[in-house]
N, C-alpha and C positions, 0 to 999 in steps of 0.2 A: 184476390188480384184487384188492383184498384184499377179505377175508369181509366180508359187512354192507354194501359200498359197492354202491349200485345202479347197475344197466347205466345207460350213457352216456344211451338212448334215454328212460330215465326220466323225465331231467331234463329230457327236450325236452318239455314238456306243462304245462297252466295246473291249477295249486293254486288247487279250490274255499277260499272263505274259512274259513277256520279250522283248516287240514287240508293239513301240509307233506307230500305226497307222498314227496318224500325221504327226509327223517326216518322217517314211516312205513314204509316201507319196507325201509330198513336197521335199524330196531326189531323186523319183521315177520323179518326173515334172523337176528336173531341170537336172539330170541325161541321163534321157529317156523320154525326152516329147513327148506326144501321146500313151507311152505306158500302162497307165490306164487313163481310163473312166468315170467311174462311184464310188464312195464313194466305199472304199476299207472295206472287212470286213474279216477277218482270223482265221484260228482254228488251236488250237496247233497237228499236228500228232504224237498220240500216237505210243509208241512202241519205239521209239529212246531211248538209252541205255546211251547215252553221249550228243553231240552238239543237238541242240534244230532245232525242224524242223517243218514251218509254214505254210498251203496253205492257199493263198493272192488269193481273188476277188476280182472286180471289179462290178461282175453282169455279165460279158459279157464274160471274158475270167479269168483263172486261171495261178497262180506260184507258187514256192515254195521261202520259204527265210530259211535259215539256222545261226546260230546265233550261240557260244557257251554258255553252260548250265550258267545259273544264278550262279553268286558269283565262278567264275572259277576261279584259280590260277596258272595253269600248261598251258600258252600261246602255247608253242606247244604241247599240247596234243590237243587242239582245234582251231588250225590254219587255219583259211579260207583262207586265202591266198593259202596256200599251197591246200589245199581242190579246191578252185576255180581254182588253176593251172591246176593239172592234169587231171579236169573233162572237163579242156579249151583242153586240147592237146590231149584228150581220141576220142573227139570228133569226130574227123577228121579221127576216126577208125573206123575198123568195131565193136569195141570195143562199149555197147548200153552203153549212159550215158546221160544227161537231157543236154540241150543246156543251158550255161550259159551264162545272159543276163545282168548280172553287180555283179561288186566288188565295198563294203565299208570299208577302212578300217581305217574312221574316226569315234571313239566313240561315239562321242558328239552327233550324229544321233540317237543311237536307245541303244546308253552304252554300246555297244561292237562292232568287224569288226562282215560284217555277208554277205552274196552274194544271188542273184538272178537267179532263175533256172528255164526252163519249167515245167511243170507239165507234167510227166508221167503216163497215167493211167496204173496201173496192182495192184495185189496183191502180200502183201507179206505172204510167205508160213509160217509159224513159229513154225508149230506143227505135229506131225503124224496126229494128230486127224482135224488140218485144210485139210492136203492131200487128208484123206482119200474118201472124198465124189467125187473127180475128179474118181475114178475107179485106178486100177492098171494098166492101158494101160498111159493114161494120164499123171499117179505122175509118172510114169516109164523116158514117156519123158521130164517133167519138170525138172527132175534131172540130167538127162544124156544134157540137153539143159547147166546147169549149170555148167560143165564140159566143153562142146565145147566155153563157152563163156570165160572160164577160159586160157584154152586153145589159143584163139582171145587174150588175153592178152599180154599174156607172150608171144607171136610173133609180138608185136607192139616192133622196134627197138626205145627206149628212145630217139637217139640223132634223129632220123628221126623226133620226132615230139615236140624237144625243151627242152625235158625233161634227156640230158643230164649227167647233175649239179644234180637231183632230191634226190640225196640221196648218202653214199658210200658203196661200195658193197665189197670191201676188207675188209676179216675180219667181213661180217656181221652176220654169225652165231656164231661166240664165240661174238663178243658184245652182241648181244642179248639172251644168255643164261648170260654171266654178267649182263644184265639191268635187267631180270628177278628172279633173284639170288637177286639183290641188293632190289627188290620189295618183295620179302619172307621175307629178314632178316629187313625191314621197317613195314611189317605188322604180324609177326606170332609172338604170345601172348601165346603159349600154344605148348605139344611137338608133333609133326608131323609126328611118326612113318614110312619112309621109302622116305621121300620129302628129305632128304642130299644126299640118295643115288642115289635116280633118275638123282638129279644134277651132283651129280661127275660122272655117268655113262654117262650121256650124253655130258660132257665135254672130257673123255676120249675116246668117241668114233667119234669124230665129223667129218660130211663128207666131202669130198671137192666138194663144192660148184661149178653148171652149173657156164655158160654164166648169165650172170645181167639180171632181165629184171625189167617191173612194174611191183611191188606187190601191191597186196589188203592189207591186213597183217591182211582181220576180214572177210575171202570169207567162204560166207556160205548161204543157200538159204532162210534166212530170211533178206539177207540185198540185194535183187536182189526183182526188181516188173515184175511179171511173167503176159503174155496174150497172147492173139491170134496171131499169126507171122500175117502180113500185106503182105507182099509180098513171092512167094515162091523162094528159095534159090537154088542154085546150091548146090547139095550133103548136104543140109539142112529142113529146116523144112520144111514141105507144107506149102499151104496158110491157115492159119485160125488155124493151130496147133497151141499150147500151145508153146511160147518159152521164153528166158529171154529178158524182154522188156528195161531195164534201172539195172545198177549197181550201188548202192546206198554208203553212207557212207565210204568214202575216206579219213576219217583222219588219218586212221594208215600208208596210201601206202609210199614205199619209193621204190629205188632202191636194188635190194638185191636176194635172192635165192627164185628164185619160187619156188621150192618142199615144202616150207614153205609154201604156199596158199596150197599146193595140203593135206597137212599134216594134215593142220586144216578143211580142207574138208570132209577127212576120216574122222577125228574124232567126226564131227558135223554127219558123217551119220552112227555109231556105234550105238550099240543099249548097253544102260545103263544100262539097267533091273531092271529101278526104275521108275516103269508108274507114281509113283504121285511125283513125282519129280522137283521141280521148274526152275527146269534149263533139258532141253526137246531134246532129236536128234529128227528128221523127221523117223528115220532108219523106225520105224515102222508101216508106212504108206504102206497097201497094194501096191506091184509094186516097192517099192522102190528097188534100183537093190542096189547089196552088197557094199560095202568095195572094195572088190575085183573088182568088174566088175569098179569101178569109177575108178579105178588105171588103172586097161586094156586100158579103153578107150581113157584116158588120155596122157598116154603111145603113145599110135596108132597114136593118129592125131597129136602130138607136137612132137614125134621122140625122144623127153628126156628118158632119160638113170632113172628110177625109181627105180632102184634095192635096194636103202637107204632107200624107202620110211616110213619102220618100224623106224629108228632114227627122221624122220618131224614127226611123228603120234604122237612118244613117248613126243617127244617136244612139240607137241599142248595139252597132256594130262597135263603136267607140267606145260604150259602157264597157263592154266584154273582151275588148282589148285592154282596156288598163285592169280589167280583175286579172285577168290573164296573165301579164305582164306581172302583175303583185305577186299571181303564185309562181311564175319563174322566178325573180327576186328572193323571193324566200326559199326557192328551192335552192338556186345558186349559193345561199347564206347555210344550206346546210337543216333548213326548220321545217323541211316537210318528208313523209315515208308513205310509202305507197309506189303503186304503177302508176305509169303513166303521167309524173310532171317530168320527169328527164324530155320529154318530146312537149311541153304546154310552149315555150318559149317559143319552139319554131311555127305555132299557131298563131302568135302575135302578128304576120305580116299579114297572113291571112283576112284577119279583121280590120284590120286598116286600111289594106287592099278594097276591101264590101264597102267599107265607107264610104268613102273616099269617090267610088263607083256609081253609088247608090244616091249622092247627094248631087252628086254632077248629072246624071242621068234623069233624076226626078221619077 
């Protein structure tokens, strides 16, 4: 049997969608020989919203492979490359992120670029109702853990760790109230009582923008895998406390205004007042500490200047009305399957409603 060619038994086994076993494999032998063993077998992980995410056996040991979604068209909106860069320079931080252990960014392998990652064991939190069985002492600290790791970020200097070039930070909040603007008038099919004005308000009010750092551009604690801290920390967790173990899902980071992560932070830990609601904050998991107290805290250890934070919040409530609004759009067109988008549309006033709220309020 020549190099590269996988054992006979390889081939005896069902390729999750998107993900040629074979190919992977003899990519993985000529790539990283020695780095699997035994006849590889993989399962797709659920939960991923966008790029495709796969944990790869061996029998002996585990990985993850990342891939973008089947029949993609928007190359950067699912950029490995870019994805494998920052999770490569994050590394070297105190910043938790999975050790990457190869980039592909020839198709012909597997029909799309796709990268090789450690396997992080934690969970991801994704609901009040997943929270709630840790107790209130517990979700208190998985949350507040996700603030100090946020925090850990945005004090990583870009050029210190390569990331320089990563993105440009002039001007990157009126762009992205543009790109977001230009994603409404692309997808709304119907009239949106109060979504014009959100926009103009938050274009007339726009703040000027910290110091650059790395952003997340989707931080929120269902895309972090939460567990036991390993070692105890200086002015951090005990040993064996609940903390954030690895930071997941990197395709939106760029260079740009952290109060944007902090923004959409709040707003994932708001409470909607819509328990059956397909689209879900954590707020209401016993212990979960407020709005307020995440801002405090955030505040305290990073020394940034939060006083605008009601303009990022109002801003994360507008982001997630026009995603929202795109998957009603598509649903209405027929292109989406699942529960729960027959009810996403009537969510849409909802967010505009927060905006709208949130911006006049301060």
């Amino acid at each position: 049997m020549s190099k590269g060619t996988p054992p006979p038994q390889d081939r005896d086994r069902e390729d999750p969608p998107g993900l040629d076993l074979t190919r992977l494999r003899a990519h993985l032998d000529r790539e990283r020989p020695g780095l699997a063993g035994g006849p590889l077998r993989a399962k797709l992980i659920e939960g991923g919203r966008s790029n495709l995410t796969y944990r790869v056996t061996d029998g002996a040991a585990s990985w993850v492979v990342r891939r973008p979604p089947l029949g993609h068209v928007l190359a950067t909106a699912h950029d490995m490359q870019r994805e494998h860069r920052v999770i490569s320079a994050l590394h070297r931080t105190p910043v938790p992120v999975p050790e990457t252990l190869l980039l592909c960014t020839d198709e012909s392998v597997i029909g799309a670029p796709f990268y090789v990652m450690e396997l992080v064991e934690g969970t991801p939190y994704r609901t009040a109702a997943q929270l709630a069985p840790l107790g209130p002492e517990r979700t208190r600290a998985v949350v507040l853990s996700l603030v100090d790791t946020l925090v850990e970020l945005h004090a990583v200097d870009p050029e210190a760790v390569g990331l320089g070039d990563f993105g440009r930070p002039d001007g990157f909040l009126e762009r992205q109230l543009r790109r977001w603007g230009k994603q409404l008038t692309a997808s709304k099919n119907r009239e949106l009582p109060g979504i014009d004005e959100l926009h103009e308000a938050l274009g007339r009010a726009l703040p000027a923008s910290p110091a650059p750092a790395v952003v997340h551009g989707d931080y929120r604690l269902d895309n972090v895998l939460v567990g036991p801290a390993s070692e105890p920390e200086a002015n951090g967790p005990k040993s064996g406390a609940d903390t954030v173990k690895a930071v997941l899902d990197w395709e939106m980071s760029t260079l740009g205004d952290p109060l944007t992560d902090l923004g959409l932070l709040v707003m994932y830990s708001s409470d909607l007042g819509l328990p059956e609601s397909p689209v879900s904050t954590t707020s209401g998991a016993p212990g979960h500490p407020s709005p307020a107290e995440l801002i405090e805290r955030y505040a305290a250890r990073s020394g940034r200047d939060t006083s605008a934070i009601a303009w990022y919040t109002a801003f994360a409530w507008f982001k997630l009305a026009v995603i929202l609004e795109g998957i009603h759009y598509r649903f209405t067109l027929g292109q989406t399957v699942g529960a729960g988008f027959d009810r996403i549309g009537e969510l849409v006033p909802v967010f505009i409603d927060r905006g709208l709220t949130t911006l006049k309020e301060g």
